[in-house]
C-alpha positions as CSV (number, residue, x, y, z in Angstrom):
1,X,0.0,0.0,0.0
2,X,1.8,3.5,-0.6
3,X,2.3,5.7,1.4
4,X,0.0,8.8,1.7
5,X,1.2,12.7,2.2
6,X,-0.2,15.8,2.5
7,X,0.6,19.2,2.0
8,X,1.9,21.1,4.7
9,X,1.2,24.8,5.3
10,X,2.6,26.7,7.5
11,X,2.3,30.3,8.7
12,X,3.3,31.8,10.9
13,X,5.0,29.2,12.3
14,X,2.1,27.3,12.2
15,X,1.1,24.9,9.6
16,X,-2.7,25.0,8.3
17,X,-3.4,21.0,8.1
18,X,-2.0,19.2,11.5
19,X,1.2,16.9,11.0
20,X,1.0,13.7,11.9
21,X,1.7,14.0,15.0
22,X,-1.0,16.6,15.6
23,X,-4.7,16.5,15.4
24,X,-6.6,13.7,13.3
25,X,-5.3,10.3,12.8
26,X,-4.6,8.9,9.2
27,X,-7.1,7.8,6.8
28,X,-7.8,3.9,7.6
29,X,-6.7,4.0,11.1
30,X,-9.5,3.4,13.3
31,X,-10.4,0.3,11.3
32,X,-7.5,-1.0,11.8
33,X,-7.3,-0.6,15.7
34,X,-10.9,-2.3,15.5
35,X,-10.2,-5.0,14.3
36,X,-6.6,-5.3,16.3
37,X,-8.8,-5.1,19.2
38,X,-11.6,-8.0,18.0
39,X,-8.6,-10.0,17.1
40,X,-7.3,-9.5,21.1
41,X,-10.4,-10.6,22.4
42,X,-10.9,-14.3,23.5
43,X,-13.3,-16.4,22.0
44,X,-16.5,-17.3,23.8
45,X,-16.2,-20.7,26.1
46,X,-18.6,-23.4,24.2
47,X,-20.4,-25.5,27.0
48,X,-22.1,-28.8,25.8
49,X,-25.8,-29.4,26.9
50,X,-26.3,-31.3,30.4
51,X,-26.6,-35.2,29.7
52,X,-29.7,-36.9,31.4
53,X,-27.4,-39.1,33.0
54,X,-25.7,-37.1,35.0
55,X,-28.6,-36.1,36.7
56,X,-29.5,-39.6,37.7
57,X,-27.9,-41.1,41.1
58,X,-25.2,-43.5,40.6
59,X,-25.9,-47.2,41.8
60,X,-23.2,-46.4,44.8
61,X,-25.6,-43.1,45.3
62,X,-28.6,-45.3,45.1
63,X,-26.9,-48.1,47.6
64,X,-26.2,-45.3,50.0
65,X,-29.5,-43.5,49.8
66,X,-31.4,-46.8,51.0
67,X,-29.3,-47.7,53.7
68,X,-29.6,-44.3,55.4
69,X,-33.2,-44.8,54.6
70,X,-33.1,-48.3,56.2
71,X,-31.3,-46.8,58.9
72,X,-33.4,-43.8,59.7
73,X,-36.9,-46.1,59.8
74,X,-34.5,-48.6,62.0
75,X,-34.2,-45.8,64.1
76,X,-37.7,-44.0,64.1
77,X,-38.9,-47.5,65.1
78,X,-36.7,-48.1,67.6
79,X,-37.2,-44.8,69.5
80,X,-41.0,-46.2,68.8
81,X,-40.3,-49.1,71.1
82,X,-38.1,-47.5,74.0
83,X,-41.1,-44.7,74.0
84,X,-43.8,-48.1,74.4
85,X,-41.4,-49.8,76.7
86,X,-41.0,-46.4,79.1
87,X,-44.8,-45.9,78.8
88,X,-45.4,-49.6,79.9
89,X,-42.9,-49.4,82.5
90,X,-44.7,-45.9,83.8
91,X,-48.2,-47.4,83.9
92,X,-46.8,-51.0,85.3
93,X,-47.7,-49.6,89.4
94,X,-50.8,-48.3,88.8
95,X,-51.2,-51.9,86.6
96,X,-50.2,-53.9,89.5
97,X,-52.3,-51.8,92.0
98,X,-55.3,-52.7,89.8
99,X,-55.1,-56.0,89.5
100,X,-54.5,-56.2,93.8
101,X,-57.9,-54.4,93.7
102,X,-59.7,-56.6,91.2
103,X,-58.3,-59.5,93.6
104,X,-59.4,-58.6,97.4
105,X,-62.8,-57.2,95.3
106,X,-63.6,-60.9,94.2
107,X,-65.1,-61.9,97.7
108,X,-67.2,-58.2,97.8
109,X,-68.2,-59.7,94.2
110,X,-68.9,-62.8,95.7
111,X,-71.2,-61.0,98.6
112,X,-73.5,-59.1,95.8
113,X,-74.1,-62.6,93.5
114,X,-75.7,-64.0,96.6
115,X,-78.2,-61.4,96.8
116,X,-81.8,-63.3,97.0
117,X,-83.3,-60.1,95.4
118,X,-83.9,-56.7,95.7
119,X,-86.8,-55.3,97.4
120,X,-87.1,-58.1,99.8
121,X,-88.8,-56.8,103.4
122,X,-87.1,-57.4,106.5
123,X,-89.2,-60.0,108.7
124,X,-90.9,-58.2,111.4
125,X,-89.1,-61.0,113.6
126,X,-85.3,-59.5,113.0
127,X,-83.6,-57.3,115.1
128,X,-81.3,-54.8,113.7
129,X,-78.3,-54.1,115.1
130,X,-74.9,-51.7,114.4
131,X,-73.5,-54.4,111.9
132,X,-76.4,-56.0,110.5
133,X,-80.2,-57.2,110.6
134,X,-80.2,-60.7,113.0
135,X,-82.8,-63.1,111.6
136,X,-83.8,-65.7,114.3
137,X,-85.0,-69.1,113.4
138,X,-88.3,-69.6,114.4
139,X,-88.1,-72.6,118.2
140,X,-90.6,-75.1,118.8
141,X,-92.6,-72.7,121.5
142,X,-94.7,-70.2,120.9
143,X,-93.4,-66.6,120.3
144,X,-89.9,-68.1,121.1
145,X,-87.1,-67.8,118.8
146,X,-83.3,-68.9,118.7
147,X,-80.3,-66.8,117.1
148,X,-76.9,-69.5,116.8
149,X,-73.6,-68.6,116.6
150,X,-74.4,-64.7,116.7
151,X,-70.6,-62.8,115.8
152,X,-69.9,-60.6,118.8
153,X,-66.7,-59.5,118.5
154,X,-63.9,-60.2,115.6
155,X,-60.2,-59.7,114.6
156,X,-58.5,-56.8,113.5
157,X,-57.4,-58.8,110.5
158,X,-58.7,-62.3,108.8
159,X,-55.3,-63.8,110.1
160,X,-54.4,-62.2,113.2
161,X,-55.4,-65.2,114.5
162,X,-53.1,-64.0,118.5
163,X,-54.4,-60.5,118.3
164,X,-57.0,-59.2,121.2
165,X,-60.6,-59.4,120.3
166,X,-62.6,-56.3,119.4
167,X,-65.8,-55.0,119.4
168,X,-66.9,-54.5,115.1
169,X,-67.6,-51.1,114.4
170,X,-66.3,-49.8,111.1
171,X,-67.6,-51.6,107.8
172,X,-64.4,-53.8,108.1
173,X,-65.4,-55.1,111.0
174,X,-68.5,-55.7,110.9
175,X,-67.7,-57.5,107.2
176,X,-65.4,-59.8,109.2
177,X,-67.3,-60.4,112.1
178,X,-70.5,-61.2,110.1
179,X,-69.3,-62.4,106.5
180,X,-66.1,-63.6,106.4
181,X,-66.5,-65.6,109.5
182,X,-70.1,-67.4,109.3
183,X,-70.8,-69.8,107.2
184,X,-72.1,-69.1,103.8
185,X,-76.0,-70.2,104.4
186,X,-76.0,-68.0,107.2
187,X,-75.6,-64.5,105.7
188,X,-77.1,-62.6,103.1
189,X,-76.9,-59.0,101.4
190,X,-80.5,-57.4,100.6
191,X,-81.1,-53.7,99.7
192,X,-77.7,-53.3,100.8
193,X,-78.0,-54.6,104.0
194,X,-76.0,-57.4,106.0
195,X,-78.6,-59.9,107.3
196,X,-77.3,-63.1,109.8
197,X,-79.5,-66.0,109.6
198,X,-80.0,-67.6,112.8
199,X,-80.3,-70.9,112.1
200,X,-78.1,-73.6,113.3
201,X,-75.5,-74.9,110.6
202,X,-71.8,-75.3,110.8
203,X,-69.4,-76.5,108.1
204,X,-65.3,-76.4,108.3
205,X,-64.7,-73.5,107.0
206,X,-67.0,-71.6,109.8
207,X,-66.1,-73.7,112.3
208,X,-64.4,-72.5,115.7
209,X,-60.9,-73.5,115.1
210,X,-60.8,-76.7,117.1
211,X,-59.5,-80.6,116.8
212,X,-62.4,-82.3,115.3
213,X,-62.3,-86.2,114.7
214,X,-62.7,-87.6,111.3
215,X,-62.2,-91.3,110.4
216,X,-60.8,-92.1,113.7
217,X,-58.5,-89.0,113.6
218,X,-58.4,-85.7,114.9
219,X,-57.6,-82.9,112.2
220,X,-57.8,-79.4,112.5
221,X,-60.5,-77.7,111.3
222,X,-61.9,-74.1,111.3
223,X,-60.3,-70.7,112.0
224,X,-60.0,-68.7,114.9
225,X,-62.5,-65.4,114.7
226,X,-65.3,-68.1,114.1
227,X,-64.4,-68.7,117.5
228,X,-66.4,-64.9,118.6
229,X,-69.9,-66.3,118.8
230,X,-72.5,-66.5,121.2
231,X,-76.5,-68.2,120.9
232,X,-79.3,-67.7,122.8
233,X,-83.2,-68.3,122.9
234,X,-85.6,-65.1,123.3
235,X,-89.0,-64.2,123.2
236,X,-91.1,-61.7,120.4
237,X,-93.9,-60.6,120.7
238,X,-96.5,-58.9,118.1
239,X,-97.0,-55.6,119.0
240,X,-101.2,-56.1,120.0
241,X,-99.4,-58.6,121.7
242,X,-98.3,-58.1,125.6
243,X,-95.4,-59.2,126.9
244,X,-96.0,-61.8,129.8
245,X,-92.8,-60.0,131.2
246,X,-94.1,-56.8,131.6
247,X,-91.7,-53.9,132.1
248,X,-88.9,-55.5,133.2
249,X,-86.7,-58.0,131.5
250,X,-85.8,-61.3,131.7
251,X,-82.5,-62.5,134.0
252,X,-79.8,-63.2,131.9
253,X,-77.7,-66.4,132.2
254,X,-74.2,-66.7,130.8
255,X,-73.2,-70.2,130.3
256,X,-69.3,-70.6,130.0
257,X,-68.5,-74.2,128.6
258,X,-65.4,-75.5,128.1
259,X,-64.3,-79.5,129.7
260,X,-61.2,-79.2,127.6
261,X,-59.6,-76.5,125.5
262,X,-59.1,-78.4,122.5
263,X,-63.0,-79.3,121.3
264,X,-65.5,-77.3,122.4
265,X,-69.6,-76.0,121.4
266,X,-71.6,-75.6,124.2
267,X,-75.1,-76.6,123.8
268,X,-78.4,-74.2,124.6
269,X,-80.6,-76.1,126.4
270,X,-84.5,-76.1,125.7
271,X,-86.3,-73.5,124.2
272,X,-89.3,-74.7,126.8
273,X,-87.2,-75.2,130.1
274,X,-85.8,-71.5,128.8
275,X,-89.7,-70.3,128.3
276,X,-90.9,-71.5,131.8
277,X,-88.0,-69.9,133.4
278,X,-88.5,-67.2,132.0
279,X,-84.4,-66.1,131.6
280,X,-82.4,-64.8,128.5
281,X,-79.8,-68.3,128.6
282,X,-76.8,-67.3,126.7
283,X,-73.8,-69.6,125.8
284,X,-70.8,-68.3,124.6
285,X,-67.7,-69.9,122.3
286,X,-64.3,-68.6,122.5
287,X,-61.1,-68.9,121.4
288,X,-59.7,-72.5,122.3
289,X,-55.9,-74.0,122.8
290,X,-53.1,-71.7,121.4
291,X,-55.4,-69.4,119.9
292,X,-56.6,-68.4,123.2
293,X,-54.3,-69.6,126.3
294,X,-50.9,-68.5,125.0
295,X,-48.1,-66.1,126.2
296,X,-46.0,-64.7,123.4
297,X,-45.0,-61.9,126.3
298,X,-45.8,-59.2,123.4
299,X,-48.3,-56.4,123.2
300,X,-51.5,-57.5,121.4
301,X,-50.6,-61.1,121.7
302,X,-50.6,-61.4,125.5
303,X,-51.9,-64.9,127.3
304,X,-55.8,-65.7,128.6
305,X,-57.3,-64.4,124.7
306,X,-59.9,-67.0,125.7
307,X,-60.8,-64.7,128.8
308,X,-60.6,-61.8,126.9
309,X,-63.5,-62.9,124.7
310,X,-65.8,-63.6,126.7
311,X,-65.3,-60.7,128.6
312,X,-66.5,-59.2,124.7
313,X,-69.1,-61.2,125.1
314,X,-70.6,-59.8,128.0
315,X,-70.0,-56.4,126.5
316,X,-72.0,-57.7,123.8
317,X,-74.9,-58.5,126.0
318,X,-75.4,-55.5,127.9
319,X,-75.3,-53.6,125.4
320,X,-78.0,-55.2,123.2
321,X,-80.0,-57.4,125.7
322,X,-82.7,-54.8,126.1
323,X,-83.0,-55.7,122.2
324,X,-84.2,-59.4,123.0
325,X,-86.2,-58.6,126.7
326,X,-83.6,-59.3,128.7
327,X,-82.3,-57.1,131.9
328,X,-78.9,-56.2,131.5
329,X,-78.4,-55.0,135.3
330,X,-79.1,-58.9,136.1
331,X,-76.4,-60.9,134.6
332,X,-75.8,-64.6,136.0
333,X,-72.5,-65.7,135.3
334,X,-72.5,-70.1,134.8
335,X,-69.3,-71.8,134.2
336,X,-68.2,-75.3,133.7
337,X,-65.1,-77.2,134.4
338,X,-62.4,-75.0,132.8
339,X,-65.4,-72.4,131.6
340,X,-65.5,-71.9,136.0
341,X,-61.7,-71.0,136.3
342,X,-62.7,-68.0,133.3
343,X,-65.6,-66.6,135.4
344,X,-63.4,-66.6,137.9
345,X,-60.7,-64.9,136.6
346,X,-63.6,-62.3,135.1
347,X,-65.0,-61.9,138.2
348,X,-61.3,-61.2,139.8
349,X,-60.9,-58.4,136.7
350,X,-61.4,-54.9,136.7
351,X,-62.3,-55.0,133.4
352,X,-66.0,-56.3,133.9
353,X,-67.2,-54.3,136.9
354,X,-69.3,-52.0,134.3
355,X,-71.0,-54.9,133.5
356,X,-73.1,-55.6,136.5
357,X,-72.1,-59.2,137.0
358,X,-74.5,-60.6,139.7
359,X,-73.3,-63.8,140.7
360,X,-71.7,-67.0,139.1
């Protein structure tokens, strides 16, 4: 390409077109330093398009994703189970205290089966006392009528079989005196009311513990609390009926049996010898052997428990003898053989002087 010049003017010392060096560039320039700068530039970066491949897992990816799946449901049900197992564990107590309730409420089960019925009147002949409603069985005299083996006093516990005697008062008590230690034709539950059926009928269970012979052996039967019992003939009238007796009550005579300490029932006599003498005769079981004549030298468990009863027994019958016409400021005390040597030793007590005792 040749070379290109122009004129140069100059005046005073000045030229009229610029030199080379002055001014404007040469013709062509400015295309040339465009394209020597897109020649400088880099080229773009060419990316290829993403394969669908890669955006699957790999089989090690895949093999790694199920076991921490695996192990995360491992896990979740595990903390499943030690959640179950710390519930269980918080509930086993009250679990256990239910089923000891379900068990000790199998005999109060037991009482409200033997219900006859509901709605049954009491016969005009019963007598109600603090425990329950005493049902006499009906003698062979006229307006005379006999109550056996009537609870007067039970054990703190069904097998505190050494413990002292007491009188039933709470619902406890009276449950043990008149349920759990008669036999089962002999009480009943109606309209929610404990009734004692005075008839006379013993089997082992209900028995005062005692030796009893059976096939030419003696064998134990019975338990101890049956032991608190006491039976006795008395008169009832209708009320147009008038008492023979008037206002006053019958004598009471306490018959203390006993002519060895290993067997024992005393036995009421008549209903008519009772009728024409015209007394409230009263005999009285209690505890026999080592149930009622030891010494363990503790509180609670001293000696003479056979005593001890009968001295409940009395309290029994002053306090509810004006129920069945007898005088409880007239009390007879009648002992027999080894049933002497107890009134006695009551008599010799301080603990019976409330109970007007007057003579043996």
């Amino acid at each position: 390409m040749p070379k290109l010049t122009s004129p140069i003017f100059s005046i005073g010392g000045s030229s009229a077109h610029p030199t080379n060096s002055e001014g404007h560039a040469p013709r062509g320039y400015g295309a040339s330093s465009q394209k020597l700068e897109d020649d400088n530039k880099e080229p773009l970066e060419i990316k290829n398009y993403i394969l669908l491949e890669s955006l699957l897992p790999s089989p090690e990816a895949w093999e790694k994703i199920s076991k921490d799946t695996r192990t995360n449901r491992v896990r979740f049900l595990a903390s499943i189970g030690v959640i179950y197992i710390a519930i269980w564990v918080a509930h086993a107590p009250v679990a256990v205290w239910k089923a000891w309730s379900i068990a000790h409420d199998t005999q109060l089960k037991r009482l409200l089966a033997d219900r006859p019925g509901l709605r049954q009147p009491l016969p005009a002949s019963c007598i109600i006392t603090h425990c329950a409603a005493l049902c006499p069985e009906a003698s062979k005299t006229r307006d005379w009528y006999t109550l056996y083996g009537v609870p007067y006093a039970t054990l703190p516990q069904q097998k505190a079989y050494f413990a002292s005697a007491t009188h039933p008062y709470t619902f406890k008590e009276c449950y043990l005196a008149y349920w759990h230690g008669v036999a089962k034709v002999k009480r009943a539950l109606i309209n929610g009311q404990m009734r004692f059926m005075g008839k006379q009928a013993y089997d082992d269970a209900s028995e005062c513990a005692q030796m009893k012979l059976k096939k030419g052996k003696n064998v134990p039967v019975g338990k101890p609390q049956s032991c608190l019992t006491l039976s006795f003939h008395f008169p009832w009238y209708k009320e147009n009926q008038r008492s023979p007796l008037g206002n006053h009550g019958m004598p009471i005579v306490v018959y203390i049996g006993g002519s060895y300490l290993m067997s024992h029932r005393p036995r009421l006599i008549s209903s008519k010898l009772v009728s024409e003498l015209r007394v409230l005769y009263v005999t009285v079981n209690y505890r026999l052997g080592v149930f009622g004549f030891s010494d363990f030298g503790i509180d609670g468990s001293g000696p003479n428990h056979g005593v001890a009863d009968v001295r409940e027994a009395l309290a029994w019958i002053h306090e509810n003898a004006p129920s069945f016409g007898g005088d409880k400021s007239r009390v007879m005390l009648y002992g027999e053989d080894s049933g002497a040597t107890i009134a006695a030793a009551l008599l010799a007590s301080s603990g019976t002087q409330y109970l007007l005792i007057n003579g043996v």
